[in-house]
N, C-alpha and C positions, 0 to 999 in steps of 0.2 A: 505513447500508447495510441495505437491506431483504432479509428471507431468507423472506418468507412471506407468504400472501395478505393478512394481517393485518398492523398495524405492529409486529407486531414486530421486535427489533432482531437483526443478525446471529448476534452473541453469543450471545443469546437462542434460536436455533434449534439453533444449534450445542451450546447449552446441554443444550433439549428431545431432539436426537438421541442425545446422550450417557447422558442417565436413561435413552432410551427401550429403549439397550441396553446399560444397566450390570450386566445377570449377565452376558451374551454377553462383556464385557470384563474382569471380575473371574474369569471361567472361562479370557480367555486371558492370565491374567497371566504365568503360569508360560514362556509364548513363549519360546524359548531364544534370545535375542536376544543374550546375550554371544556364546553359541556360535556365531551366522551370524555375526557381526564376526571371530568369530576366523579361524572357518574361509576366511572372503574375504579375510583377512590373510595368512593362509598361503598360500591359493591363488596369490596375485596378488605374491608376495614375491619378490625380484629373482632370487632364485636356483633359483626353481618354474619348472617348464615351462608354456609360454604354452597357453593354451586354445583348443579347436577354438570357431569362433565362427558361428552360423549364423541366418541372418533368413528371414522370410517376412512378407509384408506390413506389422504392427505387433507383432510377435512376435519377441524374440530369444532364444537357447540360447546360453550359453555351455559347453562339456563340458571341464572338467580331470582330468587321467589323472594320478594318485596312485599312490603305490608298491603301493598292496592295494586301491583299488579307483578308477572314474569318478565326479566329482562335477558336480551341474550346477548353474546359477544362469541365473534364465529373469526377462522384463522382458514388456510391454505399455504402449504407448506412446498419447497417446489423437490422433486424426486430426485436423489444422487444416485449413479449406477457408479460410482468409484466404490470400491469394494472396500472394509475396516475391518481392522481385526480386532474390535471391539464394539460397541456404543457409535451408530451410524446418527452422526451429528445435523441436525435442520435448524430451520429460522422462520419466524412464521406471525404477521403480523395479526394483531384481534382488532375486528371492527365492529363498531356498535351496532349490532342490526336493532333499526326498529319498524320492521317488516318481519317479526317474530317469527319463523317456521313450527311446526307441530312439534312437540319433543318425542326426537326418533325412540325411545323405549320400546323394547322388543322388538325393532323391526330389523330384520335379514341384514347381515352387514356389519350394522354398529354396536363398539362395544362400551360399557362405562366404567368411567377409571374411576378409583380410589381415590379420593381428595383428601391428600394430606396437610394438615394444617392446624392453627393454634399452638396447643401445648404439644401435641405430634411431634409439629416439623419445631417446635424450640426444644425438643428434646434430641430431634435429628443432627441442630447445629451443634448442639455441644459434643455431640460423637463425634461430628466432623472435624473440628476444628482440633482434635486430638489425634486424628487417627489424618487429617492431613499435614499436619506439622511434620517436618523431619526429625528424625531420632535424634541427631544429634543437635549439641546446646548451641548455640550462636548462629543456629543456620536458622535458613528458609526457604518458602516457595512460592511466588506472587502467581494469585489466579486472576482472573480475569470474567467477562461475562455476568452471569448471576449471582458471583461472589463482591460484583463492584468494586474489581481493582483490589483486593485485598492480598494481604500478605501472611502467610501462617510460621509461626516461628516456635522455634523453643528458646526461651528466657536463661540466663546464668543459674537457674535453680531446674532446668530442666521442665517448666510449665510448660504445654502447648499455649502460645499466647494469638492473637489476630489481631489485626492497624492495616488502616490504611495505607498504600503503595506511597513511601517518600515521609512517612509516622514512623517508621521502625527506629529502635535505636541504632543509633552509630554503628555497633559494632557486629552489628546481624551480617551476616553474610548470604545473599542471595544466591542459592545452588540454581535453581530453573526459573526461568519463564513461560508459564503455558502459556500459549495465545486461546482465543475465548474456544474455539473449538476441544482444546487437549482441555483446560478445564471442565466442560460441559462431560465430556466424555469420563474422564476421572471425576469428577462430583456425583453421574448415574452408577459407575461402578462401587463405589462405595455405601453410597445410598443403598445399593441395591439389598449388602448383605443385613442393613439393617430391614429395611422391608418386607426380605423374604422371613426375617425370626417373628415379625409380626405379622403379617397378612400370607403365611405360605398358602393359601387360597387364590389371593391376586396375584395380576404377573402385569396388568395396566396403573398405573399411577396417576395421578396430578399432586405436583408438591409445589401448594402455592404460602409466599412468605408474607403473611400480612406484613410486618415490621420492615420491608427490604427498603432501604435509601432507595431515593424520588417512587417511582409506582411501582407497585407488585408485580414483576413478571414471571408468571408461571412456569413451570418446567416439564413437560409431559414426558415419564416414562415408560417406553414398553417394552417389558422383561423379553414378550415373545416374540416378536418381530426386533430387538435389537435396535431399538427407536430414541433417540433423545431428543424432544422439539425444544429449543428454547423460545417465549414466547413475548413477546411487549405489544402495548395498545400501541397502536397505529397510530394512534392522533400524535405521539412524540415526535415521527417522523415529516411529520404535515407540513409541504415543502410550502405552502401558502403562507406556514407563519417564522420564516426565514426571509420574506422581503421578498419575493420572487415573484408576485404578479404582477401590476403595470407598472413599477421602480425599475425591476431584472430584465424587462423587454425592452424598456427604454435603455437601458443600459449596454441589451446585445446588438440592437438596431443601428446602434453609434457606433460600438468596436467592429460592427460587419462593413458597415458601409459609412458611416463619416471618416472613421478613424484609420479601420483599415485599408480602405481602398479609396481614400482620398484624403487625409493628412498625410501618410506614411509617403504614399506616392508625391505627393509635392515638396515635401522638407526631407525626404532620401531616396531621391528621382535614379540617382545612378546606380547603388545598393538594389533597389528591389527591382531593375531592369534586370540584374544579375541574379536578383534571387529565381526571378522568373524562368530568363535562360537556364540554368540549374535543374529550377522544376523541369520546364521541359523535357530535359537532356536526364533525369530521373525518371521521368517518367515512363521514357520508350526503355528505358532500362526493366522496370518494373512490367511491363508488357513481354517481356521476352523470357518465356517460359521454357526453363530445362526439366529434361524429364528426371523424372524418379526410377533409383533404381526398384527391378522389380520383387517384391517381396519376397521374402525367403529366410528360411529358418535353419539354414547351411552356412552361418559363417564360423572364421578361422577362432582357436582359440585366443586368449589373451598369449599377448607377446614376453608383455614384465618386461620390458626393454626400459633401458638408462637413462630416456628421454630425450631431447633433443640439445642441443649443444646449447646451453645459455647467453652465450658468448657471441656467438653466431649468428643467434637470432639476434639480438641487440642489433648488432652489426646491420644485418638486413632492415629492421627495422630504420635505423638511420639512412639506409637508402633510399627506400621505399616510400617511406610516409610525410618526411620532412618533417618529422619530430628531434627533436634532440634531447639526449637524459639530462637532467638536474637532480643539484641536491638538495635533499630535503629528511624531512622524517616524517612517516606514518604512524598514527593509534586507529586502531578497529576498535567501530562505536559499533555496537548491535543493537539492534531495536532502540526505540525513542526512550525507552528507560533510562537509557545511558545517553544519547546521544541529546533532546534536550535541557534537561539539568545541566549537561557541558556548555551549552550555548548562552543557556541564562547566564552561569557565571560568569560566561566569559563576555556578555556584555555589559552587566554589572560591573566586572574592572577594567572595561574599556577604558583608553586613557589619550587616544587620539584619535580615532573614527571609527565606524561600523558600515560595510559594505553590502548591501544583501542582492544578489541577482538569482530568480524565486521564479521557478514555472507559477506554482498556485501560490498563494497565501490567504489560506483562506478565511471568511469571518464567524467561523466555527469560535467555542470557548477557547480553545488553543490559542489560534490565529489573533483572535485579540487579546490572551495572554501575553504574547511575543507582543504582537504592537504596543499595548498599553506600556511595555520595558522602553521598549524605541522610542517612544512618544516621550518618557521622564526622559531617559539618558541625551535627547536630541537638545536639552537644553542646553547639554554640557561642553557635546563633541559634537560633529558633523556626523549624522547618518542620510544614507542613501542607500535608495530602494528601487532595484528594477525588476518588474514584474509583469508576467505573460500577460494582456490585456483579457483575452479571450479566455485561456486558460485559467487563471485566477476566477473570472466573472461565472465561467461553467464549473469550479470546483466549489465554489460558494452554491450554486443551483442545485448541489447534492448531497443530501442530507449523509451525516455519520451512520457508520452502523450501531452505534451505542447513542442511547441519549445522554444530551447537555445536561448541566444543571437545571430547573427549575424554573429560577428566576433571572437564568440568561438569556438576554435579548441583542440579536444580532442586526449589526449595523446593517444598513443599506447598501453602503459601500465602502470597501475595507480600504479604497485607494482616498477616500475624502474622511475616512474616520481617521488614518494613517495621520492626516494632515493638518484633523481639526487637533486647535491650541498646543501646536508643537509644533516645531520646526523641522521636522523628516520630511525629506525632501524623496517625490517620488515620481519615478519615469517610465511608463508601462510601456511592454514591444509591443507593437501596434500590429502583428500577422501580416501583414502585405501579403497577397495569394495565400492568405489561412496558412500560411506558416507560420512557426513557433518556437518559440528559446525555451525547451525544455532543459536548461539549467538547472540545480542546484548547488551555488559556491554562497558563501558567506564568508565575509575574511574583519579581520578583527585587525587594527593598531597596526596592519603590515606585518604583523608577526605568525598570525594564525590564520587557517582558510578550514574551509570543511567543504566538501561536497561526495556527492550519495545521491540516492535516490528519493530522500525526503523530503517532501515540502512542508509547508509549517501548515498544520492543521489536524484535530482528533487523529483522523484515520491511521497516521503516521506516528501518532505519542500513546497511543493507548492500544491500536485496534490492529495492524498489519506488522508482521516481521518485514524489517526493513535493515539496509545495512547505512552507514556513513563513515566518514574516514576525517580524523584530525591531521594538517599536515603544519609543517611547519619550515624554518628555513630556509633559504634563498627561492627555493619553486613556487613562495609564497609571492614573491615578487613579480612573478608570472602572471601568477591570476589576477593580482591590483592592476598592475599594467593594462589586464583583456577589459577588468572593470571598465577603469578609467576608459578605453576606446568607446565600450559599450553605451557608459553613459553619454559621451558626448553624440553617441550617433542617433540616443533615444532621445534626446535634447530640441530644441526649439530650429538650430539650426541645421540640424541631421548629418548627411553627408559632408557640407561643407567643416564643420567641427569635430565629424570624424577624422578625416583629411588632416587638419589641423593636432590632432592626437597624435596620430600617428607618426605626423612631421619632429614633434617634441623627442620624439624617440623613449625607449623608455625610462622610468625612475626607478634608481638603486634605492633598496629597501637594506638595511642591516638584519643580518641573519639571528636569530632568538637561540641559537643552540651551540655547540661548539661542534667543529670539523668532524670528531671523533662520533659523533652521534647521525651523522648523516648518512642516506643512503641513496641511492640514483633510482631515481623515479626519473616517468614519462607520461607526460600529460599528453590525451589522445580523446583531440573534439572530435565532433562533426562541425562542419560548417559548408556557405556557401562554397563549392568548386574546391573544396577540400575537404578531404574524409579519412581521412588518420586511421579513424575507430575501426571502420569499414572493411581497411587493408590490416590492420593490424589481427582483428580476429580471423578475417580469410585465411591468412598467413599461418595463423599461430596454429588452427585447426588442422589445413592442410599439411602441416609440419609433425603434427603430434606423433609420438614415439611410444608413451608410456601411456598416460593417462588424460582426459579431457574432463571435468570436474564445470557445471554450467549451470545453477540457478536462473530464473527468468519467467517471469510470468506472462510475457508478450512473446513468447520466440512465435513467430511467425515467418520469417523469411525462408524462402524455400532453398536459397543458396546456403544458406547456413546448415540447416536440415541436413541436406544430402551432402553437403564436406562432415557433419556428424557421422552418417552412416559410412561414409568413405573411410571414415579413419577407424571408426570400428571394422569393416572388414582388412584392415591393415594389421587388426589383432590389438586396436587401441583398447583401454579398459574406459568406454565414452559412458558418463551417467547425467542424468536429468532432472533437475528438481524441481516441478511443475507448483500451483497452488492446487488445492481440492476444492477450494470456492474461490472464481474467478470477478473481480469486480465488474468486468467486462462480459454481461453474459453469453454476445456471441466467441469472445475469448476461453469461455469456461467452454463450450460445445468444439471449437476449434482445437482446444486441445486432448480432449479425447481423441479426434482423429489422430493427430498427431502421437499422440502417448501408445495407440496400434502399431502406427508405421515402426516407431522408432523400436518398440519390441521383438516386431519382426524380424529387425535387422542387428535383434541381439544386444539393444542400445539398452543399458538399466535405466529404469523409468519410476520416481521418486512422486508420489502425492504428499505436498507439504500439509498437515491439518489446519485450513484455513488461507487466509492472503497472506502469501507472500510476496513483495515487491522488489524482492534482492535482484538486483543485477549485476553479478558476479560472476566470473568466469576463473578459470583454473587450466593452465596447459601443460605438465612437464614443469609444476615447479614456477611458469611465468605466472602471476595475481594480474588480471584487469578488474575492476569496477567503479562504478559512478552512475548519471544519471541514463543512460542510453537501453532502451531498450535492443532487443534481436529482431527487428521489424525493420518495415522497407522505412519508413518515418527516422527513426533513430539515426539509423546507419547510413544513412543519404540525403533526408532534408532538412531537418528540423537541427535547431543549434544543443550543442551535447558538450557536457564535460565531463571526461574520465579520467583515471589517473592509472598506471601500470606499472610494476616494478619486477625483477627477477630476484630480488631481496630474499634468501633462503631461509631469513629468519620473519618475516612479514608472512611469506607464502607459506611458511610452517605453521602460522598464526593463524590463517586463513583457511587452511586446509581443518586445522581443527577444530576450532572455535565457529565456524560455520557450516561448513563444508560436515565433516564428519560428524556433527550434533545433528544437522538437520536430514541426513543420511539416516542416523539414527530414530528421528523422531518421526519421521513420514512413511508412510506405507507405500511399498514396494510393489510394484505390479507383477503379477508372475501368466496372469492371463489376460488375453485382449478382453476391452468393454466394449457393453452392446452399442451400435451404431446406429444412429437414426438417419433418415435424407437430409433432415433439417442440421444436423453436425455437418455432414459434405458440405451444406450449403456457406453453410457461416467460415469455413474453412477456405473453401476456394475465394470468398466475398473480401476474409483477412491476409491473403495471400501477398497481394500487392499493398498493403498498409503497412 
């Protein structure tokens, strides 16, 4: 994920803003951030009078009247121009003002909502939690957001029952996962029809839960503008009490300039002369701008053509990239639901070592739920841990979009917390010229590997659709093999130990499956003066016959782009499944331009409700994905593991189970959105990232 005109990586920027204002945040350490929790706790406590509540276009006041004096807590919401065909979903932090403003009453503008609560809103849950469960017995539906992770089911006797995500019984069957936006939006719709049998007078709501696990976050509803704010005090997010003032500075000051550009340089002197060369020779690549075709609303119809030869491409592919197929077998993990519970167990019955090479890791509740596992099981087996220096240190510097527990307190540093009283052994990439091993492989006992798009932290287990893939079988050999190089380069004596890896040739691993079970995969990095990934998707696009099928929440690359539009005017059926909230904010502006063009050009253009971080692609039937974004970073500097196969029964997998679910669940652009300069701006600025 690109954050800057340069390749550098996310982390990285987020890293650079952090120094850039580390007195500004070591001066507001002192922030009284117990005291807004307390005071929101009081306020909003079941036995407090409810607060006068008042909006005006992206601005809300909440006023509560106290026995000695008015206290207020005020929000700013930021404006979506993506179009819903429902309940238009926001986010919107409250801060304690205690510089009171006058309460707007009567004046031009503002309206006041309805404050639903107490015996109200406990009479609202129990509607809900009936009228969200599915009809049928053994199933469910886990929500997310203001439901806190919850799951609504029907019991063997046909009850609407509700448990916490991973409480359900055994034999529940989860039909959906909303992510927090599709719940927000399905929790006003429902709410609604009850509010309108009692306030048919109101159409402004506030439905605030005194009872909600950790603090009450509010929910502002408006019938008439089509509004759903979800709301939390700010103070949860208070990046000052995550370790990040003179701990995180001292910490990025080292990975910039001791680590980076002066250990790496000395102990892998010949590597990052080449990484450099590379850069370079990427870069005047990234400088040389092709033009866009010129807009137009005259392309060819769909073709419905047979796709392109499987066979053939294979073939090419073995020319071209210098990959070659192995066998293996693949399981599609979707979202962190499924994907870490697989990991737990399967470190739990580790039985001879645990491998991790990890863009972030971060010291979110997650992050140290996985480490505190590695940290017991390190006693037993050998675990090793390679992790982005910079990367890991800047996804630790940003807070979740859901709050932690309570009474969770986060290390300083997950690479010395990893380490204290256990023996996990840990070797962080050191960026040499701010590059970066955006990786994610995890491989278990030489039998099992996983990689995706996931790093281990909130974001990814609870909060973003994200994809991962279990693989298994001789390809598993592959990636212990790249470990093993990996570690010894990230090692004390860098280059020369890498050298020495490489000399050993690699280690035969025994295959976990039988012959019959296997299918021909192709692993497709990025790397130094090699880019597999690169040629593989240019290729596949260029070649498309039938259909192009491309989630991606970074596409950025303008080579990409315009082989999309090529193949659409070829009569391809090309579709895109963009995020609706970008984490990236000039990424969320960048692709509105984008989400134009491609319309223009006849391209179907898919708003996922919320982050998505899938990076998956679909050509005719060929499946890529892994960790690599569609940017100039992915596809050219940065280290990348993907995995590809022509597998009919994988890419039938894929095609459905993501692909046409999240087709389904996202809103459809049918007209261009409105354009600001500042969208141009952030567009051309992500161009070359």
């Amino acid at each position: 994920m690109g954050r800057t005109t340069q390749h550098l990586t996310a982390a990285t920027v987020a890293l650079l803003l952090l120094l850039s204002d580390a007195a500004s945040r070591c001066a507001s350490a002192a922030t009284p951030k117990q005291q807004s929790l307390d005071e929101w706790r009081s306020l909003t406590a079941s036995n407090a009078l409810p607060p006068r509540v008042f909006t005006k276009g992206h601005l809300i006041r909440f006023y509560f009247q106290t026995r000695t004096s008015v206290e207020e807590f005020s929000s700013r919401w930021d404006r979506h121009r993506i179009p819903s065909d429902g309940y238009q979903v926001s986010f919107g932090l409250l801060r304690w003002d205690q510089k009171l403003p006058r309460m707007p009453e009567g004046e031009r503008g503002w309206r006041e909502a309805k404050v639903i609560a107490g015996a109200e809103w406990g009479q609202l849950t129990t509607n809900l939690v009936e009228a969200l469960a599915p009809a049928a017995r053994g199933h469910g539906i886990s929500y997310k957001g203001l439901l806190a992770d919850r799951l609504m089911y029907r019991d063997a006797q046909g009850l609407a029952r509700d448990a916490a995500i991973g409480e359900q019984p055994r034999e529940v069957i989860i039909d959906h996962n909303l992510s927090i936006e599709e719940t927000l939006a399905t929790l006003a719709r429902r709410v609604e029809l009850d509010l309108v049998k009692e306030h048919p007078g109101d159409s402004l709501f506030l439905l605030l839960a005194p009872n909600a696990r950790r603090f009450p976050q509010p929910l502002l509803l408006d019938r008439q503008q089509r509004k759903c704010i979800w709301l939390s005090p700010a103070a949860l997010y208070d990046k000052t009490e995550r370790g990040l003032g003179l701990s995180t500075t001292v910490q990025g000051l080292s990975a910039l300039l001791v680590e980076g550009h002066g250990l790496a340089l000395l102990k892998n002197p010949i590597s990052s002369v080449a990484r450099l060369g590379d850069l370079g020779v990427e870069s005047i690549v990234r400088f040389v701008r092709l033009p866009f075709p010129k807009p137009t609303t005259r392309y060819p119809p769909l073709t419905h053509g047979q796709g392109m030869d499987l066979t053939q491409w294979e073939a090419w592919m073995d020319r071209y990239t210098g990959t070659q197929r192995e066998d293996g077998s693949l399981d599609l993990l979707i979202d962190g639901e499924r994907f870490f519970p697989r990991l737990k167990e399967a470190i739990a019955a580790a039985t001879n070592h645990i491998n991790i090479d990890i863009y972030i890791f971060d010291k979110d509740d997650v992050g140290v739920s996985v480490a505190d596992q590695l940290k017991q099981r390190s006693s037993q087996i050998p675990v090793k841990v390679i992790l982005d220096r910079l990367g890991t240190i800047g996804g630790g510097a940003n807070p979740p979009g859901t709050p932690m527990p309570e009474d969770f307190v986060s290390p300083t540093s997950i690479c010395s917390y990893l380490k204290e009283n256990s023996r996990v052994r840990v070797r962080p990439f050191l960026n040499p010229w701010l590059s970066s091993d955006h990786s994610k492989v995890l491989l278990v006992d030489g039998t099992h590997a996983w990689l995706g798009g996931m790093n281990l932290g909130r974001e990814y287990r609870y909060e973003w659709h994200d994809v991962m893939v279990e693989l298994r079988g001789p390809v598993v050999a592959s990636l212990e093999n790249e470990f093993r190089h990996n570690w010894a380069h990230e090692g004390p004596l860098g280059d020369l130990a890498y050298a020495a890896a490489l000399a050993k040739g690699p280690r035969e691993i025994l295959p976990s499956r039988p012959e019959d079970r296997w299918i021909k995969l192709r692993l497709l990095p990025t790397k130094t003066a090699w880019k597999p990934f690169s040629a593989s998707v240019q290729g596949a696009i260029g070649k498309a016959q039938s259909y192009i099928y491309l989630e991606n929440p970074y596409l950025f690359d303008k080579r990409v782009i315009i082989a999309l539009v090529r193949a659409r005017n070829r009569g391809v059926d090309v579709r895109v499944v963009l995020p609706r909230v970008n984490d990236l904010k000039p990424g969320g502006r960048s692709n509105l331009v984008l989400a134009n063009y491609l319309l223009e050009h006849g391209v179907r253009v898919f708003f996922y409700p919320g982050m998505t971080h899938v990076k998956a692609l679909m050509v005719d039937d060929w499946a890529c994905l892994g960790s690599a974004n569609l940017n100039h970073v992915s596809l050219r500097v940065s280290q990348e593991q993907n995995v590809a196969t022509s597998d009919p029964a994988f890419s039938g997998r894929l095609k459905r189970e993501l692909f046409e679910e999240d087709f389904a669940r996202s809103y459809e652009l049918t007209e261009p959105v409105s354009i600001e300069w500042v969208d141009f701006l952030a567009d051309l600025l992500l161009e070359g990232v």
